[in-house]
BABA-549295 format. One record per residue (C-alpha): residue in three letters; chain; x, y, z. Coordinates in Angstrom, 1 decimal, padded with zeros to 4 digits. Example, Ala and Ser with C-alpha at 12.3 -4.5 7.8 and 13.67 -1.06 7.14 Angstrom:
BABA-549295
<"ALA","A",<012.3,-004.5,007.8>>
<"SER","A",<013.7,-001.1,007.1>>
This chain:
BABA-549295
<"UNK","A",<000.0,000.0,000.0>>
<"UNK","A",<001.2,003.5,-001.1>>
<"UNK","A",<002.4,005.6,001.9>>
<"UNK","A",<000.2,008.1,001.3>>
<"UNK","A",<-002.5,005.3,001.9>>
<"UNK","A",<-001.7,004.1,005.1>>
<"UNK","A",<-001.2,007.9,006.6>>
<"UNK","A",<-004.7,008.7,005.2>>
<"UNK","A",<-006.3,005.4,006.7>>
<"UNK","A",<-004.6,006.2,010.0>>
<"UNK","A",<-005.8,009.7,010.3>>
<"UNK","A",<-009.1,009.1,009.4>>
<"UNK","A",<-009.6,005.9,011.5>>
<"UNK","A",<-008.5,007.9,014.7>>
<"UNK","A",<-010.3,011.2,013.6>>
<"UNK","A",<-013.4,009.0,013.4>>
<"UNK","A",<-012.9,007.2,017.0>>
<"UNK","A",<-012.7,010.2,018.5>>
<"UNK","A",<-015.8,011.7,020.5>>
<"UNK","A",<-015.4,015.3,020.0>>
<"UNK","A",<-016.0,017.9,023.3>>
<"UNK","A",<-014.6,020.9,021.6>>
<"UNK","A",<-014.1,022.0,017.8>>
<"UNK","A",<-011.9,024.7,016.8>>
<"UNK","A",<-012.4,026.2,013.4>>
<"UNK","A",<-011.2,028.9,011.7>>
<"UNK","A",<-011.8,030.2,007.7>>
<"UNK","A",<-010.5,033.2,005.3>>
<"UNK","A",<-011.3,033.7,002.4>>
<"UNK","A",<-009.8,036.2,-000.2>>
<"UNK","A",<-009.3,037.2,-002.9>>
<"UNK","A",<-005.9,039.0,-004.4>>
<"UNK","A",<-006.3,041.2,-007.7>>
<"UNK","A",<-003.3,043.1,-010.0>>
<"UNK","A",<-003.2,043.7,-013.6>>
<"UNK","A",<-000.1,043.5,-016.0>>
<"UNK","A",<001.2,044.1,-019.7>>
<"UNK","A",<000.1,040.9,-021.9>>
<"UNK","A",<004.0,039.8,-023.2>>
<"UNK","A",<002.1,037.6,-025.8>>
<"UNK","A",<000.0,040.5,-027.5>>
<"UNK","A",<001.7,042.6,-029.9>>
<"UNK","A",<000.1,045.4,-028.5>>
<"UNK","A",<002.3,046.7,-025.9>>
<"UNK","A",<-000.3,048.5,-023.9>>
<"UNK","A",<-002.6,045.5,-023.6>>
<"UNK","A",<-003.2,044.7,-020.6>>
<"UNK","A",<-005.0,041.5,-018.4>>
<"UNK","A",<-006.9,041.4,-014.8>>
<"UNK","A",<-005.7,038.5,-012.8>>
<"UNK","A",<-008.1,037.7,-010.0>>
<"UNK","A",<-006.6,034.8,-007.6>>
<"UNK","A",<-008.6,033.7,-004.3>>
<"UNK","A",<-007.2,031.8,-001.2>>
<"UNK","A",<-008.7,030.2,001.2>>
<"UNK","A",<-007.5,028.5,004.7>>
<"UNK","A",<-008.9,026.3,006.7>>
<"UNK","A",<-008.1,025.6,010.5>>
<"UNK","A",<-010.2,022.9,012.1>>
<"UNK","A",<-009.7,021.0,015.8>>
<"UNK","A",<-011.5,018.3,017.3>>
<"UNK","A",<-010.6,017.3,020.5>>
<"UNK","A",<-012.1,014.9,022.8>>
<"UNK","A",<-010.8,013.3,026.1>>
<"UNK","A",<-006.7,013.0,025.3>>
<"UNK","A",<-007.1,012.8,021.5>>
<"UNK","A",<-007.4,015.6,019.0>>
<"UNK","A",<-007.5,016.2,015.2>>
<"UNK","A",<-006.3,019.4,013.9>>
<"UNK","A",<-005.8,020.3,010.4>>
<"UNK","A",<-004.4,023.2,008.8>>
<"UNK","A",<-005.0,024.0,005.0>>
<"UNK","A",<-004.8,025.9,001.8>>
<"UNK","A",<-006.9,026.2,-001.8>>
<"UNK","A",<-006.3,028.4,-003.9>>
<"UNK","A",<-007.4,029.2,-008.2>>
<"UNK","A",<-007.8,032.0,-010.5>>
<"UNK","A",<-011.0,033.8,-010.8>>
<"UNK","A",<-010.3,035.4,-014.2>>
<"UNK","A",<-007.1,034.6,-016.2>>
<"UNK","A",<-006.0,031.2,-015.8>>
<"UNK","A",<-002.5,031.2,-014.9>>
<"UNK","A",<-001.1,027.0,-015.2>>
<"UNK","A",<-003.4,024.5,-013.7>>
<"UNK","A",<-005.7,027.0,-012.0>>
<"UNK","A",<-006.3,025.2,-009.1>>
<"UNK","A",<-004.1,024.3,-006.0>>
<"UNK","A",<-004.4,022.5,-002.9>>
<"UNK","A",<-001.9,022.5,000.5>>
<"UNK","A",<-002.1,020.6,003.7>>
<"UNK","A",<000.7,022.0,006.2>>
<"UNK","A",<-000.8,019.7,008.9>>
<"UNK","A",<-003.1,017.1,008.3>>
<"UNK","A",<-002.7,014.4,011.9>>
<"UNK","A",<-004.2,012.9,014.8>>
<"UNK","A",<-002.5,013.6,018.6>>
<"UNK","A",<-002.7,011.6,021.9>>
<"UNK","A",<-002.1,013.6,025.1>>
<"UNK","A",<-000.5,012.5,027.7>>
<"UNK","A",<-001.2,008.8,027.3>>
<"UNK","A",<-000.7,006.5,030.2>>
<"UNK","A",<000.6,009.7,031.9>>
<"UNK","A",<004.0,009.9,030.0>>
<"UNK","A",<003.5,009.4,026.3>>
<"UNK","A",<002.4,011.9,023.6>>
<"UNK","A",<002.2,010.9,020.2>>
<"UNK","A",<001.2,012.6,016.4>>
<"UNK","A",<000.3,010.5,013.6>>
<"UNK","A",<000.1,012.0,010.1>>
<"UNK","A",<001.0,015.4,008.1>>
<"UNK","A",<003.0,017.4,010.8>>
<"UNK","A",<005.8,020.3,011.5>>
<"UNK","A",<009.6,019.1,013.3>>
<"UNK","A",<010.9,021.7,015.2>>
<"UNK","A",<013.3,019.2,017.3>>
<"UNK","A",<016.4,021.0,017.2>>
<"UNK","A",<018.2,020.3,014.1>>
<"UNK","A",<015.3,018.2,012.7>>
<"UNK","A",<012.8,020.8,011.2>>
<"UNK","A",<010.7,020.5,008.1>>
<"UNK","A",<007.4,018.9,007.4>>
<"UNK","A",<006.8,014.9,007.8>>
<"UNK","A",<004.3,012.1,007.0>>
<"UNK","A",<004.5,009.8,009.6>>
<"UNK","A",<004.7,009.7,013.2>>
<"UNK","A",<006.4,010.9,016.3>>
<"UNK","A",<006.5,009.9,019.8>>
<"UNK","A",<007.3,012.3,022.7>>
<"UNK","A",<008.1,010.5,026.3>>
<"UNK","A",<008.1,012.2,029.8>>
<"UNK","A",<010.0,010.8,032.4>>
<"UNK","A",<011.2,011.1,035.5>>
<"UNK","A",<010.0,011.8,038.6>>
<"UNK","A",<009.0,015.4,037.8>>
<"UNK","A",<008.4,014.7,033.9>>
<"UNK","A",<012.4,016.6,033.6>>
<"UNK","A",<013.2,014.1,030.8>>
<"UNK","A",<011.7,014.4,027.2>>
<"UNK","A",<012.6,011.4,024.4>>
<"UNK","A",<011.2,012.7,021.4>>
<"UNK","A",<011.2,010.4,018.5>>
<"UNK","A",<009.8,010.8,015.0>>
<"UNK","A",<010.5,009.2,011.4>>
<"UNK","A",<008.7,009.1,008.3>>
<"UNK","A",<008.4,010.0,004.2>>
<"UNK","A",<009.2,013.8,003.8>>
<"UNK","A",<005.9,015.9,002.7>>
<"UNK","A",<006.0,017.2,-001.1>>
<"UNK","A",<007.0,020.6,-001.6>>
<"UNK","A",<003.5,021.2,-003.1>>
<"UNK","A",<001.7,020.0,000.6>>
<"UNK","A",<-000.3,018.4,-001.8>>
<"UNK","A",<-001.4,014.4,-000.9>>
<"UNK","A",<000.7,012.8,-003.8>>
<"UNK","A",<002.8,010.1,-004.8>>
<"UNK","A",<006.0,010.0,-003.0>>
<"UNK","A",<009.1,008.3,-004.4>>
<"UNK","A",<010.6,005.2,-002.6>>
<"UNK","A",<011.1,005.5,001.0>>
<"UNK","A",<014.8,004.5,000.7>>
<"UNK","A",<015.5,008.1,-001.2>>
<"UNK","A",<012.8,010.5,000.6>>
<"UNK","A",<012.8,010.0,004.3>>
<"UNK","A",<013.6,012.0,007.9>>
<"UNK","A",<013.9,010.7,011.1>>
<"UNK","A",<015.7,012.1,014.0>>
<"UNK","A",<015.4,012.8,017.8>>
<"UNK","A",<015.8,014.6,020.7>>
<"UNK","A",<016.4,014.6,024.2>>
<"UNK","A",<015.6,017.6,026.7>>
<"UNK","A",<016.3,018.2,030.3>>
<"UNK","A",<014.5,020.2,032.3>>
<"UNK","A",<015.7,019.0,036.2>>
<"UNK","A",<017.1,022.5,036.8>>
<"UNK","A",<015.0,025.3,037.5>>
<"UNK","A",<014.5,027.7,034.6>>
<"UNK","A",<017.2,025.4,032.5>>
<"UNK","A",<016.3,024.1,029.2>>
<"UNK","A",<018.7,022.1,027.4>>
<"UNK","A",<018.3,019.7,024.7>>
<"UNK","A",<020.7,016.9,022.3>>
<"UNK","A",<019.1,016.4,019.1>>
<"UNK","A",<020.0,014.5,015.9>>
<"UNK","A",<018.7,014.6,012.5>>
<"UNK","A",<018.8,012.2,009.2>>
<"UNK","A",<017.3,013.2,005.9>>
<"UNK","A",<017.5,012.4,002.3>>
<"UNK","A",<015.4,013.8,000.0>>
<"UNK","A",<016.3,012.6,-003.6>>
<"UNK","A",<015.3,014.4,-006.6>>
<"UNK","A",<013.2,012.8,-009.2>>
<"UNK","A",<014.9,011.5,-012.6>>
<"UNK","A",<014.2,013.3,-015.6>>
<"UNK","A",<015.2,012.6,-019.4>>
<"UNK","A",<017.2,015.1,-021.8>>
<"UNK","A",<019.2,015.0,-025.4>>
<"UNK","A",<023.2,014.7,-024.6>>
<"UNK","A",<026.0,014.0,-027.1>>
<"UNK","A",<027.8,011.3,-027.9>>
<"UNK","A",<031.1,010.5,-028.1>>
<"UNK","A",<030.5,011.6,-031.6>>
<"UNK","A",<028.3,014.1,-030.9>>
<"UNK","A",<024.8,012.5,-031.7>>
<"UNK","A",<022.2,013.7,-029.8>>
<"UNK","A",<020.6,011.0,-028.0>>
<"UNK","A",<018.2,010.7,-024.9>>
<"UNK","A",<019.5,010.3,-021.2>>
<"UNK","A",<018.0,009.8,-017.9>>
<"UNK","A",<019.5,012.0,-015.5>>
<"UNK","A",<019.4,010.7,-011.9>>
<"UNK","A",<020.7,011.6,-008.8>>
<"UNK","A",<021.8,010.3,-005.4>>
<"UNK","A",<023.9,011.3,-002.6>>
<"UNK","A",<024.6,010.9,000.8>>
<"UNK","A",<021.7,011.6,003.7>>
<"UNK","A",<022.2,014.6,005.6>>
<"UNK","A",<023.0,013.7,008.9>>
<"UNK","A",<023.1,016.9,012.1>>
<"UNK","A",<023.7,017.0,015.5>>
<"UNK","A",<022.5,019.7,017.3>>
<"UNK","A",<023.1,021.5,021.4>>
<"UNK","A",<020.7,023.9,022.7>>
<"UNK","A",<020.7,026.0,025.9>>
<"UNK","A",<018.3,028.2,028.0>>
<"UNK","A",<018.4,029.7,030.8>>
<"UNK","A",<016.4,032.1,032.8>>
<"UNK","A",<018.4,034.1,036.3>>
<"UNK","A",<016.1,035.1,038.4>>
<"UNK","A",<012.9,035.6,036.0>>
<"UNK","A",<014.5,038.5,034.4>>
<"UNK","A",<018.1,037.4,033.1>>
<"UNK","A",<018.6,035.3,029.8>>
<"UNK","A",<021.3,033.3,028.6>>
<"UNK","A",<020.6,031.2,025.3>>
<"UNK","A",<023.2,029.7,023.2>>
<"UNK","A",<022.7,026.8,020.0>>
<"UNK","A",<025.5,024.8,018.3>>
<"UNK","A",<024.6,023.0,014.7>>
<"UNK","A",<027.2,020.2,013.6>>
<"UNK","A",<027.2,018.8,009.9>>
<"UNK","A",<028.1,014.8,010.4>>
<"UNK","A",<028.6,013.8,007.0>>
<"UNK","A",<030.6,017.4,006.5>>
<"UNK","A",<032.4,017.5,009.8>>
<"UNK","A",<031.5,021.3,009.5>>
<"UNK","A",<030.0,023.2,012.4>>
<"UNK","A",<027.9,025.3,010.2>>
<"UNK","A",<025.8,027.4,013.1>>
<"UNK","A",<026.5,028.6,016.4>>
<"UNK","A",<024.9,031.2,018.3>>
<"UNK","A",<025.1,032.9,021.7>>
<"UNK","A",<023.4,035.7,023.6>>
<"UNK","A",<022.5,037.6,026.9>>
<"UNK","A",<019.7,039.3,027.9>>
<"UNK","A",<019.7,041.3,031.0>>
<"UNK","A",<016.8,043.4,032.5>>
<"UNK","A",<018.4,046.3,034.4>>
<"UNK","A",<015.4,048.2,035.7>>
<"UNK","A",<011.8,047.7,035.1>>
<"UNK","A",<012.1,050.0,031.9>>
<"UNK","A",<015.3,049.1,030.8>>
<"UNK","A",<017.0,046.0,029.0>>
<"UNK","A",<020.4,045.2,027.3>>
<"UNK","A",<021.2,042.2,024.8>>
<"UNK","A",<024.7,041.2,023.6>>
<"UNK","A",<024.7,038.5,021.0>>
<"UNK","A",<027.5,036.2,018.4>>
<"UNK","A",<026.3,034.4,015.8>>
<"UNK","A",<028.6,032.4,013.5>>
<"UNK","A",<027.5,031.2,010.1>>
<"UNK","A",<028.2,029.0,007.3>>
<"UNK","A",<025.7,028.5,004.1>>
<"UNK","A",<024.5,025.4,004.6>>
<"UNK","A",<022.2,023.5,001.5>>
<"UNK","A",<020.9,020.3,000.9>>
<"UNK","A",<022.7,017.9,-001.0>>
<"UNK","A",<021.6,017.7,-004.9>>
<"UNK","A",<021.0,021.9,-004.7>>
<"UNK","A",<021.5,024.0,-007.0>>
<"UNK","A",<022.9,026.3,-004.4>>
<"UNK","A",<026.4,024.4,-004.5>>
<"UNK","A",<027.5,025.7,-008.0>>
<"UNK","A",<027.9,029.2,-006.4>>
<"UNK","A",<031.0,030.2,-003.8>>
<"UNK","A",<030.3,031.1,-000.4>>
<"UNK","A",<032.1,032.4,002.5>>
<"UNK","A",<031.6,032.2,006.0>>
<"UNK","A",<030.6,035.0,008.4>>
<"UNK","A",<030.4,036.1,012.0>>
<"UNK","A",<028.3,039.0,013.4>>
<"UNK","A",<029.0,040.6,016.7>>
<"UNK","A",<026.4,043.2,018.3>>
<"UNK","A",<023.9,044.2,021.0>>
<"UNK","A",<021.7,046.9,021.7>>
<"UNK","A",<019.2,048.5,024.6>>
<"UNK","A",<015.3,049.4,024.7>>
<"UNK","A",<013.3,051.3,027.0>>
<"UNK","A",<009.9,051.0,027.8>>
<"UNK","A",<008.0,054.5,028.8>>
<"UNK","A",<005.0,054.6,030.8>>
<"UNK","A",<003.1,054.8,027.9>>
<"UNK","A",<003.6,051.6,026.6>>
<"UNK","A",<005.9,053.2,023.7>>
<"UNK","A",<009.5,051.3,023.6>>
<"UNK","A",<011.9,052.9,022.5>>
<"UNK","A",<015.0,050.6,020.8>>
<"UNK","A",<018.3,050.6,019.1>>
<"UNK","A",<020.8,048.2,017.9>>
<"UNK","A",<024.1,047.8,016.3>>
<"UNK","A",<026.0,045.1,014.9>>
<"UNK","A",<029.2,044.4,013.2>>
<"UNK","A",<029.2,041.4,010.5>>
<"UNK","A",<032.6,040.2,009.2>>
<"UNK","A",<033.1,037.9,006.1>>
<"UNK","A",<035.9,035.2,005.3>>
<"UNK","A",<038.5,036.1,003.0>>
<"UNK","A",<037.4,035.1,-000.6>>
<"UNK","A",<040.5,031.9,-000.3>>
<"UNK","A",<038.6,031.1,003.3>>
<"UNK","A",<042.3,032.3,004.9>>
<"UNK","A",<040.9,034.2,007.6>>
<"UNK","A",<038.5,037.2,008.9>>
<"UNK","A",<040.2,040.9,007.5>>
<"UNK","A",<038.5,044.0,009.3>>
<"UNK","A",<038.2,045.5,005.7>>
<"UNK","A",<035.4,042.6,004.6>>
<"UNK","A",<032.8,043.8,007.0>>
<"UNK","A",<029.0,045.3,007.2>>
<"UNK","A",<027.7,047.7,009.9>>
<"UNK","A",<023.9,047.1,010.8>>
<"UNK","A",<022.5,049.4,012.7>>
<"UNK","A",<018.7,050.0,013.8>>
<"UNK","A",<016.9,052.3,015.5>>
<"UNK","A",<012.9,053.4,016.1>>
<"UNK","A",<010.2,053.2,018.7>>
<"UNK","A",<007.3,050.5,018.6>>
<"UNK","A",<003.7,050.6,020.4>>
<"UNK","A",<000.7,048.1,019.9>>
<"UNK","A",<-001.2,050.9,017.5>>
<"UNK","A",<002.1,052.8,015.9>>
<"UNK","A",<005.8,052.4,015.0>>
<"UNK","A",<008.7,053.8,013.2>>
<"UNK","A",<011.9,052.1,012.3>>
<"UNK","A",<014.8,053.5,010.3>>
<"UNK","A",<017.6,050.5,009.3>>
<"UNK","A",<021.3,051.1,008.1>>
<"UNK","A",<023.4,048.9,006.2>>
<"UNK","A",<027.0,050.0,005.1>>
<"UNK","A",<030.5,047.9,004.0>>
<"UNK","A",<031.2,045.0,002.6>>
<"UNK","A",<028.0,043.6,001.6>>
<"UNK","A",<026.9,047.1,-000.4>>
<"UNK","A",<025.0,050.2,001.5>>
<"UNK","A",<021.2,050.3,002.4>>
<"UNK","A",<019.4,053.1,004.4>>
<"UNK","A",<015.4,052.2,005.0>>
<"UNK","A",<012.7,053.8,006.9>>
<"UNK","A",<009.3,052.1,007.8>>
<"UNK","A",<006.3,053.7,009.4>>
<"UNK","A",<003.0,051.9,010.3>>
<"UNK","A",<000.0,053.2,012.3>>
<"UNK","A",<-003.3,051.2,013.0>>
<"UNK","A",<-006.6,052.8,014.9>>
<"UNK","A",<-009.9,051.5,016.2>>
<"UNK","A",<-012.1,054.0,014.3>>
<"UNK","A",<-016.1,053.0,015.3>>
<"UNK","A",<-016.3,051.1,018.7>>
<"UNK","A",<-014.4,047.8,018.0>>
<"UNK","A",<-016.5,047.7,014.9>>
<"UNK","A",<-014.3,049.6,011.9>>
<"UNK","A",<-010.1,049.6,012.5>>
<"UNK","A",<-007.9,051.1,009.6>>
<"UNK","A",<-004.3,050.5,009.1>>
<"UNK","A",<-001.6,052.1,007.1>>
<"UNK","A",<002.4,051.7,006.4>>
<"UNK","A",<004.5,052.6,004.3>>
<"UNK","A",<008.7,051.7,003.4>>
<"UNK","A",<010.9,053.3,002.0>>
<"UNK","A",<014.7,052.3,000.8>>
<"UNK","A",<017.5,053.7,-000.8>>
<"UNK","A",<020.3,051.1,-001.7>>
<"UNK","A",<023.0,049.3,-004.0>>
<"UNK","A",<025.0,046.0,-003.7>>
<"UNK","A",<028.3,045.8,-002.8>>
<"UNK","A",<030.5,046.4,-005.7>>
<"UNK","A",<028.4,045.5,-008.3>>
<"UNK","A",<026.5,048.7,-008.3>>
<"UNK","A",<027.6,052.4,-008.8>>
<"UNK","A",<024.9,054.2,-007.7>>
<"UNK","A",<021.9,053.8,-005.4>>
<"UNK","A",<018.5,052.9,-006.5>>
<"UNK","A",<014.9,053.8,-004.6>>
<"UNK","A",<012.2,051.5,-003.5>>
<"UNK","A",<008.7,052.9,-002.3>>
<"UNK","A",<006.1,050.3,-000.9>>
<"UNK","A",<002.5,051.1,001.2>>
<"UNK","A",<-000.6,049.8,002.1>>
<"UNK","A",<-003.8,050.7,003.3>>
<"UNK","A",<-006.7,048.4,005.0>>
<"UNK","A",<-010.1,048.8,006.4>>
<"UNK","A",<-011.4,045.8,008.7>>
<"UNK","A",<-015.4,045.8,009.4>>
<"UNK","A",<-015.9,043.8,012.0>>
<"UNK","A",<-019.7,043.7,012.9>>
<"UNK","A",<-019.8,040.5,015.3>>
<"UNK","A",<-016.3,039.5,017.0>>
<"UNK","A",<-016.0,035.9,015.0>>
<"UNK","A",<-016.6,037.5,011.8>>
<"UNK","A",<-014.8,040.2,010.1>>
<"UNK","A",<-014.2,041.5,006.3>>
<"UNK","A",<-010.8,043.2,005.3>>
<"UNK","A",<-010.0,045.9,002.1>>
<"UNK","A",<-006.6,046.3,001.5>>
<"UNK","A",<-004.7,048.2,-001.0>>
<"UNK","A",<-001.3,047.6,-001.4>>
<"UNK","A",<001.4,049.7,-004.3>>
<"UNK","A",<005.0,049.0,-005.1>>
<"UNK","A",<007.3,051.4,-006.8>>
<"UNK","A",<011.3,050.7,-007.7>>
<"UNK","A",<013.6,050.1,-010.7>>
<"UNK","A",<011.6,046.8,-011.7>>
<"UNK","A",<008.4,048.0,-011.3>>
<"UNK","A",<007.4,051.8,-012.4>>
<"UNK","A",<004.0,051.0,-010.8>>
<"UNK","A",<002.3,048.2,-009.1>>
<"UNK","A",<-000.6,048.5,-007.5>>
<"UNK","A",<-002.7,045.2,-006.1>>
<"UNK","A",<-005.8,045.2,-004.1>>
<"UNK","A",<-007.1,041.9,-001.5>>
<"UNK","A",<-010.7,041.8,-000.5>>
<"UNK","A",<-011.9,039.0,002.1>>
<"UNK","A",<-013.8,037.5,005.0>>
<"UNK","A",<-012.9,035.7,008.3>>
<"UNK","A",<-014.8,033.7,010.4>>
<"UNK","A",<-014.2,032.3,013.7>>
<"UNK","A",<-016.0,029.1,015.3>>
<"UNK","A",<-015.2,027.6,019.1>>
<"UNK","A",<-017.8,025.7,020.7>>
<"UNK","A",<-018.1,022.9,023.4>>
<"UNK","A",<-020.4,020.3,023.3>>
């Protein structure tokens, strides 16, 4: 039986077992309009009206220690039929059993990793134990066919080329300590295709092109800790296996130093890091490091006011070493509040020079009824070398939300885009959302 088979049989022999005491469901629908020049008219001011909708779904049953949750996407063309017209997405499509026996939790079908190293979406299962006398000891364990990059419910390839399993172990016995061991194993193997090459004589003739490789195997450390309810320490260290690389490591400190004020120091060290059989690999990279930290202060207003700085510096292009001349300044400043913000960003060095404001505002204008929102960016930029002088980029938008019950609401937004690509573009969404939690 196809794999696709057994995880649909699972999931909807569990869904159906279960005696539901609460549903969950969520729905938005919109639709997303533009227009643009028709490349295969001769006339080069004819233009076409692309109207595309989307629509997601959210739905949760739960009853007693079992639950089914879905999450989901459809989306097709209104006007102007753009490809197959029509698309479907499942991002999480499983059944889950809570606390079973008091120590096990487990998911079985379409699901999201975030285990450490292992992230990415899987078909399959994945166990999560609790031990201990205090439940301070997690086993998580999970394995299975890795989803489609479409979501969609297809056919996968042979098990052998397109898995991930992994797991992790976390230990919480400390007070306000989190730190977890986790290990990761995926292979995803692109499928064969057939071309024209030449011969040894140079006649064309037709060839299968496959691939293989090695799986990707990580290993992963992460750390947390919380001082006194108010101090942070967190720090994360990625290993490649199969590489013998460590391509991520990261470290920072937060510290509270009044009840307005905080303070953050952070390193991060980086190296590009792509999955075997990727295109990515025919281009040269260099590793980088960044340095920085930065303070904000909240006002009794609620208004925080923030700024940051940072310092990245970039290999040598012959990977020798770190040179002070092959680095990029980042620096960010602004204030931020719940209805209002303005943020200004600055990029200079190495990696080219970028200056960038952003403003956004947002205001309940009829008695939780009728909210309006506005922002609007604006950058000024070029890339490192490549470029002599800067270019301008101009973006906005501007919504209206009606709300006229609170699990139902209907959004207008306009959005524009101006910069060197793009003399104009302007796009407009219309929509609805609704809302349903009941128990039973």
């Amino acid at each position: 039986m196809k794999p696709k088979l057994l995880l649909l049989a699972g999931v909807i022999f569990l869904a159906g077992n279960i005696y539901a005491q609460s549903v969950n469901f969520r729905f938005n629908n919109y639709f997303y309009g533009w227009q643009r020049i028709d490349s295969l008219s001769n006339e080069s001011s004819a233009k076409t009206l692309h109207v595309r909708g989307y629509q997601n779904y959210l739905l949760e049953l739960k009853g007693g220690q079992w639950s089914f949750n879905t999450l989901a996407q459809t989306e097709e063309d209104v006007t102007e039929r753009v490809g197959r017209g029509f698309a479907y997405r499942f991002y999480n499509l499983y059944v889950k059993g809570s606390n079973l026996f008091g120590v096990l939790d487990v998911k079985l079908g379409r699901q999201q990793i975030f285990a450490g190293t292992g992230k990415g979406t899987l078909d399959g299962i994945n166990f999560k134990v609790k031990a201990g006398k205090f439940k301070e000891y997690h086993f998580n364990l999970y394995g299975g066919a890795l989803a489609p990059y479409s979501y969609e419910l297809g056919e996968y390839p042979e098990i052998k080329n397109n898995y991930h399993f992994g797991a992790m172990f976390t230990y919480y016995g400390v007070k306000d300590l989190m730190a977890s061991l986790s290990y990761s194993n995926k292979k995803r193997t692109p499928e064969p295709y057939t071309t024209y090459r030449a011969d040894s004589v140079y006649n064309l003739v037709e060839r299968t092109i496959t691939f293989d490789g090695p799986a990707e195997q990580l290993l992963g450390l992460d750390l947390n800790y919380t001082y006194l309810m108010k101090h942070n320490f967190f720090a994360k260290a990625y290993f490649d296996i199969k590489q013998k690389k460590l391509y991520r490591a990261e470290a920072n400190v937060r510290v509270k130093i009044n009840n307005e004020m905080r303070g953050f120091v952070e390193y991060i060290y980086r190296e590009p890091h792509y999955s075997y059989n990727s295109i990515f690999w025919v281009f040269n990279y260099n590793k980088n490091q960044e340095i920085g930290g930065g303070l904000d202060y909240t006002l009794k207003n609620g208004i925080n006011i923030y700024g940051k700085a940072a310092i990245v510096l970039y290999e040598e292009p012959e990977g020798s070493s770190y040179k002070l001349k092959n680095n990029s300044v980042k620096i960010q400043a602004g204030f931020s509040h719940p209805n209002y913000g303005l943020n200004f960003t600055r990029y200079m060095g190495y990696s080219g020079e970028s200056d960038g404001v952003s403003v956004y505002g947002q205001k309940d204008v009829y008695k939780d009824k009728v909210s309006a929102s506005a922002s609007l960016n604006y950058s000024n930029y070029k890339l490192g070398d490549y470029e002599v002088d800067k270019v301008n980029a101009f973006s906005g938008q501007l919504g209206i939300t009606y709300r006229p019950m609170p699990r139902f609401s209907v959004d207008l937004q306009g959005q524009f885009l101006i910069n060197r690509i793009y003399k104009s573009d302007a796009r407009f969404l219309v929509g609805f959302s609704y809302w349903l939690f009941k128990k039973f």
